[in-house]
N, C-alpha and C positions, 0 to 999 in steps of 0.2 A: 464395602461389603464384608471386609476383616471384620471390619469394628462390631457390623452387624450381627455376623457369626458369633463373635464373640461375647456380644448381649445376650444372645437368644441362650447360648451354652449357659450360660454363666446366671439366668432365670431358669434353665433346668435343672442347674444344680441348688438353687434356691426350694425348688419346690420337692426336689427329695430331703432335703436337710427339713423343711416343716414338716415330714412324716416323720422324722425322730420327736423333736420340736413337740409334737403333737401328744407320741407318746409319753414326751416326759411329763407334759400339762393333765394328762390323765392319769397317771402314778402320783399326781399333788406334788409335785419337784414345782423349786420357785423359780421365778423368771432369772435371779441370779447363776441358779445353776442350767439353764437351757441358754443363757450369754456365755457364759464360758465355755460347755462344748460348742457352740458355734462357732467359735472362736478356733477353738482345736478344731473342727470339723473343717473349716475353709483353708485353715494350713494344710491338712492332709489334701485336700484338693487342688488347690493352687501352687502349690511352695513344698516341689518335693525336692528342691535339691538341700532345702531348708535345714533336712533329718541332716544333715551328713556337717562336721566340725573338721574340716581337712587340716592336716598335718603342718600345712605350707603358710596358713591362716593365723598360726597359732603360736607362742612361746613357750618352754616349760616354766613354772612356777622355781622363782630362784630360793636362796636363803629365807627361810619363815622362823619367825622368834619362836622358841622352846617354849613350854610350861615351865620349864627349869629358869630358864631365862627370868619370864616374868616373875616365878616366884621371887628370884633377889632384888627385884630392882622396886617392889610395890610395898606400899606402907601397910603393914597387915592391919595395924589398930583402925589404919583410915577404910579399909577395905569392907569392912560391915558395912559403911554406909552406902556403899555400893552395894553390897548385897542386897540390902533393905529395903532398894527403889527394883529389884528384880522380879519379874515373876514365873511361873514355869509352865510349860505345856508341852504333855506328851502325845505324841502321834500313838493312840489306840484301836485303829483300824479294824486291823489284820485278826483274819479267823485262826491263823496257822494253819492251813486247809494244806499246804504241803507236809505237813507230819499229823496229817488226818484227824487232825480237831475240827468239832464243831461249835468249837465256843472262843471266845477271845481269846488269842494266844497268852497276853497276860495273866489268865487264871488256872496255866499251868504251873504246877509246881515245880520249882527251882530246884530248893534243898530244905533238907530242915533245920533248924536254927533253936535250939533249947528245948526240942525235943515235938517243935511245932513243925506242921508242914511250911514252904514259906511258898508263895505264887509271888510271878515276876509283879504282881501290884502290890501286894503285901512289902515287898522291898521298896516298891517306888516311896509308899507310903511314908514306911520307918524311915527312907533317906529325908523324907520331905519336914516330918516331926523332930525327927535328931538338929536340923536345921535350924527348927524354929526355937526350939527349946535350949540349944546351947549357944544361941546367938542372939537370941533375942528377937528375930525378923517374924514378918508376916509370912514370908512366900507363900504366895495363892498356888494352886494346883487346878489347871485344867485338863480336860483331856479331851482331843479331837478321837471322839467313838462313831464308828458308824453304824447304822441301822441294824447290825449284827450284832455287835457287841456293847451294845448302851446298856441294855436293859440287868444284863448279867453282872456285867463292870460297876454300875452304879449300885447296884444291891451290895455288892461286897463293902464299897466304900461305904454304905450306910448304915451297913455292919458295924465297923471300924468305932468304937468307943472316943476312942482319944481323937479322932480327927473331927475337925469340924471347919465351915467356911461358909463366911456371908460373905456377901456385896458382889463378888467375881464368881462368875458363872464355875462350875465344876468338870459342864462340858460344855462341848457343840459338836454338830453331827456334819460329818461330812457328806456329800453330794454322789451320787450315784449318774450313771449317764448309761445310755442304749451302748451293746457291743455294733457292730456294722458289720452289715454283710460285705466283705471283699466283692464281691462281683457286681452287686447293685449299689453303694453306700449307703442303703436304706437298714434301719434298725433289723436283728436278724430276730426274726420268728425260731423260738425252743418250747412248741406247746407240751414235751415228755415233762421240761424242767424249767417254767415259765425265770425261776430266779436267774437261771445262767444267761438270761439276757440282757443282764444287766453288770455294769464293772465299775469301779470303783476310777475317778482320772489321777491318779498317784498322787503322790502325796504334794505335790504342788497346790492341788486344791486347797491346802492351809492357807492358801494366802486369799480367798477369796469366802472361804466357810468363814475365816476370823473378822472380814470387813463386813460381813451379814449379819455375824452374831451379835455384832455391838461389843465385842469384848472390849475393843480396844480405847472405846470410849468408857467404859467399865475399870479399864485400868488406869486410864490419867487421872480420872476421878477422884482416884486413892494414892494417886501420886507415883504412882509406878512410871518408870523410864525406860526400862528394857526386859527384851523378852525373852527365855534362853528355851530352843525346842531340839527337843532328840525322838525319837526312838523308844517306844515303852518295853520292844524287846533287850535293847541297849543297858544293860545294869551298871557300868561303866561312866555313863552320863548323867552323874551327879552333880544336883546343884552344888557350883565354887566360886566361894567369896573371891578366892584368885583374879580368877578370869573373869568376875565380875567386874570388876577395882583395873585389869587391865585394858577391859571393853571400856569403860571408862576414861579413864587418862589418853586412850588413844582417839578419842571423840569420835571413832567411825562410825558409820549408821548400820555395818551389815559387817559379822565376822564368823568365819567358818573354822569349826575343831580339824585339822585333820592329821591322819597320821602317817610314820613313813613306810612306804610298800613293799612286802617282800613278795618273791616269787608267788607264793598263793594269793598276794592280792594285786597281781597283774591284772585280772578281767575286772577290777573295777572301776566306777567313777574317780577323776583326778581332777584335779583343778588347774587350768593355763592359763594365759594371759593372751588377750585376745590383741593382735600385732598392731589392727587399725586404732581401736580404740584407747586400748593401752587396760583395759579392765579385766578382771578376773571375771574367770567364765567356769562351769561344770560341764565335762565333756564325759560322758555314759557314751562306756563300749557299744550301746546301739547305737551313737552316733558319729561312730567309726568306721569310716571308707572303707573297706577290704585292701584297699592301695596301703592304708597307713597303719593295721593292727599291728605290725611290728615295734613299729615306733610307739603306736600306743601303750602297747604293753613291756617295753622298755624301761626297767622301773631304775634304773640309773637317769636315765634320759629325764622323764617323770617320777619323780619320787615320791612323791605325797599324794593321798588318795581321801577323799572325801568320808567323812565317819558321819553324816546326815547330823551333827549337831550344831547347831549354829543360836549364834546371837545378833539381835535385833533393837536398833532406837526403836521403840514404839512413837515418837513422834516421825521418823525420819521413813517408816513404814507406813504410817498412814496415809501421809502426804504423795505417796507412792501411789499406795493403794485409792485415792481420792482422784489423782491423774487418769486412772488408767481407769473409773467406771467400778471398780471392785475386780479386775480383770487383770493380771500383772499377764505380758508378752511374754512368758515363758515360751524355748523351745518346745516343740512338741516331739514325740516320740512315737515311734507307731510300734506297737504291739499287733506280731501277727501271731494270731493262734487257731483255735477250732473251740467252738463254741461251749462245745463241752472238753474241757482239755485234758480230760481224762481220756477222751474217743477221738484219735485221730480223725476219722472215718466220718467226723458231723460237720458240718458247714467250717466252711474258712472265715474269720472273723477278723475285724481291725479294734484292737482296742487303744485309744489316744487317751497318751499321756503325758502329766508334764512332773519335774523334779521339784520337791523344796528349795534344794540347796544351787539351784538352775537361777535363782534370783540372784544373787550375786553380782551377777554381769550387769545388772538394773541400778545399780548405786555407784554413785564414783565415791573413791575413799575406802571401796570393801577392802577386805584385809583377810588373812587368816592366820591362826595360830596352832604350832606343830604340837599335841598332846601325845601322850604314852599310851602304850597299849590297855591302862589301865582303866583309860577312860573310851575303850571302844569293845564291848566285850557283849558283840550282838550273838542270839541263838535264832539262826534260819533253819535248820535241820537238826535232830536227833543227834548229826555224830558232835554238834556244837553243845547240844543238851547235855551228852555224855560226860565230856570234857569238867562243865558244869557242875554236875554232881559228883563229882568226882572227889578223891583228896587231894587233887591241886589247889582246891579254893576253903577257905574258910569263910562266912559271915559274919563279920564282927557287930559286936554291939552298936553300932553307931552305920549297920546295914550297907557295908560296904565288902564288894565280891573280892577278898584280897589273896594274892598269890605272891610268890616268892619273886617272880620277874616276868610274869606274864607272856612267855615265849613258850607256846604250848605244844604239846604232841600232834601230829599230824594221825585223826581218826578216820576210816574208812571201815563204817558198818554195811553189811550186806544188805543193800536195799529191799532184798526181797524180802528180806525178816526182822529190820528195823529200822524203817522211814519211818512206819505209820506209831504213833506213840502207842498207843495200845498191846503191840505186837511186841516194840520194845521195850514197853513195863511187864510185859508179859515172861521176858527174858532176862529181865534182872529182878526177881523176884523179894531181894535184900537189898539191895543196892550194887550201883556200879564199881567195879572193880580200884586198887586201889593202882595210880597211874605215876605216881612221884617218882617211880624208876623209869619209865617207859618214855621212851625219845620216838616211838608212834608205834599204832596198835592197828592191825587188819584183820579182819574176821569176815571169812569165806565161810558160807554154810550158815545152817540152823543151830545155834549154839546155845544153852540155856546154862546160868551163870550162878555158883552156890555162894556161901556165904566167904567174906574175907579173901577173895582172889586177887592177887596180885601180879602186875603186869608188869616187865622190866626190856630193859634194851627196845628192838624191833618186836614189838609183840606178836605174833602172827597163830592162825587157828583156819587151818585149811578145811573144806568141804569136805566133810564125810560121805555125802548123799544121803543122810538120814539126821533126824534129829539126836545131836548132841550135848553133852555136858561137862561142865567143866566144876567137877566135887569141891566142897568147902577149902578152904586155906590154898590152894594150888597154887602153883606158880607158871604163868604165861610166856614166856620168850620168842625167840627166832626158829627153835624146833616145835611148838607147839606147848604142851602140857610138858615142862620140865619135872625131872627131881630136883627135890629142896635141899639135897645132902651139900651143897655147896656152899648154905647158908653158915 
C-alpha cells in the first residue's frame, strides 16, 4: 500500500513538472535544457535534506600551494607551451540588475585608460590580445552570454578592430528555466512582467550549455587541452602561463583559484574536503545548517574561500560530461524569492540552482590553488565599482587592474542614493574621490562630489537630510569636510 502511495505521489509530481516541461518546449528551450531542470526540479522534491553540507560531514581544506609557490618551482620558457594548448571562457550572463543596469554588466565602464573610456570587456579583450601578441598563443575567447546580453556584448566585440577568431565559437548562450511557484511547484504565472518568470539555473549550467554547444569538440580539434573559466565581472582573472604550466605538471583534471578569507569574506563559498569520500567539495553558505554558520563562517577554521575561477582537462571534462547525459550532479540550491524581487508582496517563488565551482566534488584528483588578491577583484555593487575607479588602481598597458597591495578600504555608500549606477554617476559627476589615504569611507545622506576630493583615515559624511556637497579639492576625514591647513 506504501509503495502504492508512493507511485501514485510520485506520478503527481511527474505531471506538474510537465507543466513546466511544457512551457519550456513553447519558449523553443532544447530538450537539454528541460533535462537539466528536471533534474534540479526532482531534487527540490525528493532530496531536501540534500541542500544542507553539515559541519560533521566535512573537513576544513588544509595547506594549498601559493601562486608564489608555483611561480618558483615552474620552468617559465617551458610554460608557454602550456599556455598555448589553453583556452578561455568567460561567464557573461549577468544584467547587473542589482546596480540597476539594463544591459550586460560587462559594458560598464570600469576607468579610463589613455584617455578612453574602458568597459569590463574592453579589458577582457586587451588582457586577451596582450596575450596573444606577446607570447605568441592562440587563446580563443569565448563567452557564455545569455539571451540578455548576447546581442549587445557581441556588437562591441565586432567593433573591436584588432580582435578577431575563427574555428572556436565566440559564444554560447546559456539556458533559462520557469521560476516555481512555492505553493504548487508549477511554473509561476507574472502576466504584469511575462520576463520575471523566467531565471537563469546559476552558473553551473556551464557545464551543460558547453556539451551542447560542441565547444568542446571545437577545441580538441585545434588541440587545445584545458579550459581556464572566471567571471567576466572578475578583472583579476587573467589569463596565466603560470598557472597554466602548473595545471599541467600537476596532471589533475579539475583546479580551483581560491583565496585566503578575511572577516568580509566569511558569508562566502569555501572549499572542504568531503570525510567519506576524501574529495574536495564547494559548500555556499545556503548550504549551511543554521546549527553550523558559526563554524562555517569561521575563517581560521576555513580559510580559503572559492574566487569562481577554475581550470579544466577538456578531455577529463568531457568524459564527465559524456557519463552523465550532458547533465553533471551538481548540488542543487534553492533560491527562495518573490517573483518579482523588487515586490516583496508578489508570489513566493523557488528558483534552482546549481554552482560552477560545485564540480569539483565530481573528479578525483581535483586540487586547488591559493592566488592573491590580485587575481579576485570582482565588482557586485557600486561600493566595489567605487573602489575601482578610484586612485587605488591604475590600468597598465598590458590591461592589468594593478594596485600597490590590493588590501582595500572598506566602502559603504548609502544605498538609497548609490546602488543604482545611474544615481551614482549622477553623484560623482568628475570622478570618484581620490581613496590612497582612506583606510574606509561612509557616506550617510545625499551627497554630490566636485572635482579632486580627497578621502583620508575613517572617511565619514553624515546625513544632512537635504541634498549635499562636498566643493572641489576638499578633504574628507573622520569629522566630515575637514580643513586642509594640516597639509
Amino acid at each position: 500500500m506504501t509503495v502504492e502511495k508512493g507511485v501514485e505521489v510520485s506520478d503527481q509530481q511527474d505531471e506538474v513538472f510537465e507543466v513546466s516541461a511544457a512551457k519550456m518546449r513553447d519558449a523553443g528551450m532544447s530538450e537539454m535544457a528541460i533535462s537539466q531542470f528536471k533534474r534540479l526540479y526532482d531534487v527540490w522534491r525528493h532530496e531536501e535534506t540534500s541542500s544542507w553540507i553539515r559541519e560533521e560531514d566535512i573537513e576544513p581544506l588544509g595547506t594549498v600551494p601559493s601562486f608564489h609557490d608555483v611561480y618558483e618551482t615552474i620552468n617559465h620558457d617551458k610554460a608557454v607551451d602550456a599556455f598555448a594548448k589553453t583556452a578561455f571562457l568567460k561567464l557573461n550572463g549577468g544584467l547587473g540588475t542589482s546596480m540597476g543596469l539594463d544591459c550586460a554588466k560587462s559594458l560598464l565602464p570600469v576607468r579610463r585608460h589613455k584617455a578612453k573610456q574602458m568597459r569590463f570587456i574592453d579589458i577582457i579583450l586587451g588582457q586577451v590580445l596582450t596575450a596573444r601578441t606577446r607570447l605568441g598563443v592562440e587563446l580563443p575567447l569565448t563567452l557564455m552570454n545569455s539571451f540578455r546580453t548576447s546581442e549587445d556584448t557581441m556588437k562591441v566585440i565586432r567593433q573591436n578592430r584588432k580582435f578577431t577568431q575563427d574555428d572556436i565559437p565566440l559564444e554560447i548562450i546559456q539556458h533559462v528555466e520557469p521560476k516555481i511557484s512555492e505553493a504548487t511547484g508549477e511554473p509561476v504565472s507574472f502576466p504584469e512582467n511575462p520576463e520575471l518568470e523566467w531565471c537563469p539555473p546559476g552558473h553551473g549550467d556551464l557545464f551543460s550549455t558547453i556539451w551542447e554547444s560542441g565547444l568542446l569538440d571545437a577545441l580538441e580539434a585545434k588541440g587545445f587541452k584545458y579550459l581556464f573559466i572566471s567571471n567576466s565581472d572578475n578583472l583579476g582573472a587573467r589569463p596565466s602561463r603560470t598557472l597554466a604550466q602548473h595545471f599541467e605538471n600537476t596532471g589533475a583534471p579539475f583546479m580551483v583559484e581560491v583565496a585566503t578569507r578575511t572577516y568580509a569574506d566569511r558569508k562566502g563559498g569555501h572549499i572542504v574536503r568531503d570525510k567519506v569520500t576524501g574529495r574536495l567539495m564547494l559548500r555556499e553558505m545556503s548550504q549551511v545548517h543554521p546549527d553550523d554558520k558559526v563554524d562555517a563562517q569561521d575563517i581560521k577554521k576555513h580559510p580559503y574561500f572559492n574566487t569562481n575561477s577554475i581550470w579544466v582537462r577538456i578531455d577529463a571534462l568531457k568524459d564527465k560530461l559524456a557519463e552523465c547525459d550532458g547533465v553533471l550532479p551538481l548540488p542543487v540550491i534553492r533560491n527562495r524569492k518573490t517573483v518579482d524581487p523588487t515586490n516583496s508582496d508578489t508570489e513566493a517563488v523557488i528558483q534552482l540552482e546549481t554552482a560552477m565551482g560545485a564540480a569539483i566534488n565530481l573528479f578525483n584528483g581535483a586540487i586547488c590553488v591559493q592566488v592573491d588578491r590580485m587575481r579576485f577583484l570582482p565588482v557586485k555593487t557600486t561600493n566595489d565599482l567605487f573602489i575601482m575607479r578610484s586612485d587605488r588602481f591604475h590600468l597598465t598597458d598590458t590591461y592589468e587592474m594593478e594596485d600597490g597591495n590590493y588590501m582595500f578600504p572598506n566602502v559603504e555608500l548609502d544605498p538609497r542614493y548609490y546602488k543604482n549606477i545611474h544615481d551614482f554617476d549622477e553623484r560623482f559627476p568628475y570622478t570618484v574621490p581620490s581613496l590612497a589615504a582612506a583606510n574606509s569611507v561612509t557616506v550617510h545622506g545625499d551627497w554630490t562630489f566636485g572635482r579632486d576630493v580627497i578621502m583620508f583615515a575613517d572617511a565619514t559624511l553624515e546625513d544632512t537630510g537635504k541634498p549635499s556637497y562636498v566643493p572641489n579639492g576638499e578633504y574628507v576625514g573622520p569629522l566630515g569636510i575637514e580643513p586642509d591647513d594640516w597639509v
